[in-house]
C-alpha positions as CSV (number, residue, x, y, z in Angstrom):
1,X,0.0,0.0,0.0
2,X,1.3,3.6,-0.8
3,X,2.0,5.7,2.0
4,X,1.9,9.4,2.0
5,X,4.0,11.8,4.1
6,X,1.6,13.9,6.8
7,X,3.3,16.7,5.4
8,X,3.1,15.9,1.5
9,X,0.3,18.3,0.0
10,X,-2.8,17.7,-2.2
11,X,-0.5,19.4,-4.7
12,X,2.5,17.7,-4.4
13,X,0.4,14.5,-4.3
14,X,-1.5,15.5,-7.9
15,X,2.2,16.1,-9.3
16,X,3.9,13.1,-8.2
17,X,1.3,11.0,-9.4
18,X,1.3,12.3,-13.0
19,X,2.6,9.1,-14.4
20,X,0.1,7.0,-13.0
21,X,-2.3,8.9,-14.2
22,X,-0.9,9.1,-17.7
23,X,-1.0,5.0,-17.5
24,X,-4.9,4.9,-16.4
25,X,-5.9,7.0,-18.8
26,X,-3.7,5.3,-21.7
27,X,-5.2,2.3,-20.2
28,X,-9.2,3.1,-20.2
29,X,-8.6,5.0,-24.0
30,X,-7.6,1.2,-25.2
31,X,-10.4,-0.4,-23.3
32,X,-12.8,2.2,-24.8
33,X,-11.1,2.7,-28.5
34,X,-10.7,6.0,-28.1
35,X,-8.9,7.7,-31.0
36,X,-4.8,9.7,-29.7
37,X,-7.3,13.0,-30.0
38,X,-9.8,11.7,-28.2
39,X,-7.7,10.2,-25.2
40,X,-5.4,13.6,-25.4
41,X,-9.0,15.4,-25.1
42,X,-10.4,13.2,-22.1
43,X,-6.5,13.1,-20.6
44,X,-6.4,16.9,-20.1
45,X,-10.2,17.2,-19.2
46,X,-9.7,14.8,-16.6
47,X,-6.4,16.5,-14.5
48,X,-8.2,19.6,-15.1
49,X,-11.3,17.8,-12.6
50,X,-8.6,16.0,-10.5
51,X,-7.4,19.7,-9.6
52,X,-10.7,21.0,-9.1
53,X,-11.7,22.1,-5.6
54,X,-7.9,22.8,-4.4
55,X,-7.4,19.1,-5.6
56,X,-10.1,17.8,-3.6
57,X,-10.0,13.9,-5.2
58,X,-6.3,13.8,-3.3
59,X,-7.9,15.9,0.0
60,X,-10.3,13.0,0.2
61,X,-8.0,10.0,-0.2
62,X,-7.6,8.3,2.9
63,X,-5.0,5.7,2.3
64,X,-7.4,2.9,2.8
65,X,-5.7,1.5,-0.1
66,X,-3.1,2.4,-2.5
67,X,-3.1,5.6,-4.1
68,X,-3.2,3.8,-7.7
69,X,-6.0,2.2,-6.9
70,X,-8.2,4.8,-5.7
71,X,-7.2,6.6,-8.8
72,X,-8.6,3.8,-11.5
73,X,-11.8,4.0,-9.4
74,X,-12.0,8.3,-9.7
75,X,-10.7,7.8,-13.6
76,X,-13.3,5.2,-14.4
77,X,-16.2,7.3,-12.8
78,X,-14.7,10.5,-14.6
79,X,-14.5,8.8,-17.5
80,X,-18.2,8.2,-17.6
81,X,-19.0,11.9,-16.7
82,X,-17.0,12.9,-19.5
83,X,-18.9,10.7,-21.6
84,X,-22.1,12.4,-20.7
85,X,-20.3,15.3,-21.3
86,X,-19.7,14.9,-24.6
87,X,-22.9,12.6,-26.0
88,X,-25.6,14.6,-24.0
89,X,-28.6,12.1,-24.0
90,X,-27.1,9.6,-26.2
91,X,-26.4,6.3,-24.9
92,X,-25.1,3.0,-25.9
93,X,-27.7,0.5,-26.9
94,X,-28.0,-2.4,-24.1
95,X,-27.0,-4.8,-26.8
96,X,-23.8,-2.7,-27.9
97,X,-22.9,-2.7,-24.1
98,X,-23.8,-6.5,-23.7
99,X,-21.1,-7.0,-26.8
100,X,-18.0,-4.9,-25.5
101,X,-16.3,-1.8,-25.8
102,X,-15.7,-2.6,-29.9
103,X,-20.0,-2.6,-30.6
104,X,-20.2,0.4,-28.7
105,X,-17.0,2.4,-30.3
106,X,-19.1,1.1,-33.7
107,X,-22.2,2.2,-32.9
108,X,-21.1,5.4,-31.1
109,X,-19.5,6.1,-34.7
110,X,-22.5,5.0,-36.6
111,X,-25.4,6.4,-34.5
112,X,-23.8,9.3,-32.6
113,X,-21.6,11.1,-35.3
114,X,-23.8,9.6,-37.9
115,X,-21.1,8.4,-40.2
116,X,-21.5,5.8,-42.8
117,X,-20.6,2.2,-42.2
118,X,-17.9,2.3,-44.9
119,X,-15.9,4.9,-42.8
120,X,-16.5,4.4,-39.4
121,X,-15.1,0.7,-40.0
122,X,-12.2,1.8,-41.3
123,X,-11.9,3.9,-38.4
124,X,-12.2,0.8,-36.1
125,X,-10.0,-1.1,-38.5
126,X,-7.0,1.6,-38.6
127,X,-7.1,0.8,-34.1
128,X,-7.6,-2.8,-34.1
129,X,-6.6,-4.6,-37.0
130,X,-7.7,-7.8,-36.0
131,X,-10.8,-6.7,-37.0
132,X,-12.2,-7.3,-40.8
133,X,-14.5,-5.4,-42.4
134,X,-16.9,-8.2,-43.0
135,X,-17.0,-9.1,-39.0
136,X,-17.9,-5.0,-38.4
137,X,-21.1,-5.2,-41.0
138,X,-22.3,-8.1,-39.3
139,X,-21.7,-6.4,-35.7
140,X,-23.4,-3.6,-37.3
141,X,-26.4,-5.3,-38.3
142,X,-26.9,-6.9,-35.2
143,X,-27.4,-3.5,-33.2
144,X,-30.6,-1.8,-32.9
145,X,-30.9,0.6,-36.0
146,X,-33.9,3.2,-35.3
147,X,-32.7,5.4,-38.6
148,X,-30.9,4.4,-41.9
149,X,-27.7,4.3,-41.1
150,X,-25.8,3.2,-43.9
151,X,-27.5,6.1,-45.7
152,X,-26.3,8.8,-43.3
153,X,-23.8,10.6,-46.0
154,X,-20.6,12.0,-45.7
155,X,-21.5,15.4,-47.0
156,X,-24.6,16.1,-44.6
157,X,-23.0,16.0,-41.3
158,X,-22.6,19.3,-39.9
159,X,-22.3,21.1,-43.0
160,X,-25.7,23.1,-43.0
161,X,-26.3,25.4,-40.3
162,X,-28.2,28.0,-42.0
163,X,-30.4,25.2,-43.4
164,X,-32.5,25.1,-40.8
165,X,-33.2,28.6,-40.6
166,X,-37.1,29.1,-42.0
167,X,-35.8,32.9,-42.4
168,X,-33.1,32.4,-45.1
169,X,-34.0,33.5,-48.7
170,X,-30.8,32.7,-50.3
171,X,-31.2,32.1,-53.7
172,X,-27.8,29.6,-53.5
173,X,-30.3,27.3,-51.4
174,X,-32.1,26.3,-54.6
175,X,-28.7,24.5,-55.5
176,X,-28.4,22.7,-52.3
177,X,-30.2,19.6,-53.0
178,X,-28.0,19.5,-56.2
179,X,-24.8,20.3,-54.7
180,X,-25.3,17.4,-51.8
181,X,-26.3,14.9,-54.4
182,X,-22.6,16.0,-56.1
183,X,-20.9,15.5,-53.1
184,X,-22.0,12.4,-52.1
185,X,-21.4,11.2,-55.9
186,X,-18.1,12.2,-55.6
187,X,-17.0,11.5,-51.8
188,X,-19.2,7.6,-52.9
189,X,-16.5,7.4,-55.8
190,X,-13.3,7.6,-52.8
191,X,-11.3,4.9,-51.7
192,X,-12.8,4.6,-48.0
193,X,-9.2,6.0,-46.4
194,X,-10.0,9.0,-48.5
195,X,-13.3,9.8,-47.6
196,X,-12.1,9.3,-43.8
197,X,-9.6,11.5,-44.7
198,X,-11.9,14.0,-45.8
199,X,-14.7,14.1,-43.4
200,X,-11.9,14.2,-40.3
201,X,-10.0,17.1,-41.8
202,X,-12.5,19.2,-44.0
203,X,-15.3,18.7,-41.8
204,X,-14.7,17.8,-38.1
205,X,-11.5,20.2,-38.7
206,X,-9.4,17.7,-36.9
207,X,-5.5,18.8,-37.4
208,X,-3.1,16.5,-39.7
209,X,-1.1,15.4,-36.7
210,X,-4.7,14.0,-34.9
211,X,-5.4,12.0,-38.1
212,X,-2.7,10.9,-38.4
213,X,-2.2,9.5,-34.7
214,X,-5.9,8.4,-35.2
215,X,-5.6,6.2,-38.7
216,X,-1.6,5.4,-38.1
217,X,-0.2,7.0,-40.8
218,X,2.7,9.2,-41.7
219,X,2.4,12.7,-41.0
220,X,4.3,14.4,-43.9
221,X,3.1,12.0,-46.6
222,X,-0.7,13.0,-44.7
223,X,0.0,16.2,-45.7
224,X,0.7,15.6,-49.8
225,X,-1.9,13.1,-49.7
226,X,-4.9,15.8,-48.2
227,X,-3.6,17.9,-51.1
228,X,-4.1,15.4,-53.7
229,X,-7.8,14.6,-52.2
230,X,-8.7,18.7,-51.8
231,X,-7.8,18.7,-55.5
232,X,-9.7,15.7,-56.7
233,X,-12.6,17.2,-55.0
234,X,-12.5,20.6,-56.7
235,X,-12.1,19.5,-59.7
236,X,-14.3,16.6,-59.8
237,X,-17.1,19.6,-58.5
238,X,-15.6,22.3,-61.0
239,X,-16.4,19.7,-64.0
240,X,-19.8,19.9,-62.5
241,X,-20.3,23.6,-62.8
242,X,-19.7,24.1,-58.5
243,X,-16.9,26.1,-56.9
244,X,-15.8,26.2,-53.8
245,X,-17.6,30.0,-53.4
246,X,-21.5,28.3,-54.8
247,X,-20.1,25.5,-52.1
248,X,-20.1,27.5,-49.2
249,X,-22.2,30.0,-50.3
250,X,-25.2,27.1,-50.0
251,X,-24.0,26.0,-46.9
252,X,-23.6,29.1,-44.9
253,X,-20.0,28.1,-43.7
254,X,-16.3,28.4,-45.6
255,X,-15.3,24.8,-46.4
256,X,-11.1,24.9,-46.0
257,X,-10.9,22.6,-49.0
């Protein structure tokens, strides 16, 4: 059992025991799939509630047991505040929970962020590559699906602020329909990598260096290769008669593409 000096602070306790932290955290971002963003994110909100209060977690440890131990129990508790947090009233499904962490890092992928079945298994692929394709679409089809979503396209999620405004009179709106149907044409004709890619950088605005901790790949050749895609896409859209303006003009928001 860790013993702590009368005389050591909360502080000094918070500090010293970095390292473990760093390991728990590490350690419930494998259990859970997280992405290197997402346990960086949930990392750095976490110390910032272990110092809350003038470091009240450490004020209340009592040395009943070791210090490490009463910190997997705090970090597994935050972890489902943060959680919370983040999907609001969204909850795994009883049968993605009766499965394991992989269903519900799937279905959060599919049913939270909406995203395709095409890209969110490549997503679970590029962390665990024990893990086929084939095995995913039947996981997939075994969890509850209260909305279609293999057709939840790339393009639609959270491009469309202004669309929901009844008080917008934009005449670029009347191209909408045509410019989503474009889109999804073209981001459809992507390797699946690519349209991962794609949505993670042009969309969620995720930096190079978080996709490419995220899908494992190289960061300078990421770099060259987003170039390559953000040309495809203009040009496959320019042959259409859409530039990037008519693009973001529709959609009430500057695409960085």
């Amino acid at each position: 059992m860790t013993s702590v000096p009368a005389t050591t602070t909360a502080e000094e306790q918070f500090v010293a025991s970095l390292p473990i932290i760093e390991r728990i955290v590490s350690a419930i971002a494998r259990r859970h799939l997280l992405s290197a963003g997402d346990a960086e994110e949930f990392g750095a909100w976490a110390k910032a509630k272990l110092i809350e209060g003038d470091y009240a977690v450490f004020r209340k440890f009592g040395g009943r047991s070791a210090l490490s131990t009463y910190l997997v129990v705090v970090l597994r508790n935050l972890y489902r505040d943060y959680q919370n947090s983040l999907w609001g009233r969204w909850r795994p499904s009883a049968a993605a929970k009766r499965v394991g962490p992989l269903a519900v890092r799937l279905e959060q992928l599919l049913v939270r962020d909406g995203m395709p079945l095409r890209e969110a298994s490549y997503i679970v692929c590029a962390a665990h590559s024990e893990v086929t394709e084939k095995e995913l679409a039947r996981l997939a089809a075994s969890l509850p699906r209260n909305h279609p979503v293999a057709e939840v396209s790339l393009e639609t999620a959270e491009l469309s602020p202004s669309l929901a405004s009844p008080t917008s009179v934009d005449s670029s709106l009347d191209e909408t329909p045509r410019i989503e149907a474009v889109l999804h044409d073209v981001i459809e004709q992507l390797p699946a990598e690519d349209a991962v890619i794609l949505r993670m950088r042009f969309w969620s605005n995720l930096s190079v260096a978080d996709i490419a901790r995220s899908l494992r790949l190289d960061q300078k050749s990421l770099y060259r290769r987003l170039e390559r895609i953000a040309e495809h896409l203009r040009q496959a859209l320019s042959a259409r008669g859409i530039d990037r303006a008519t693009v973001a003009e529709a959609f009430g928001s500057e695409l960085s593409w």
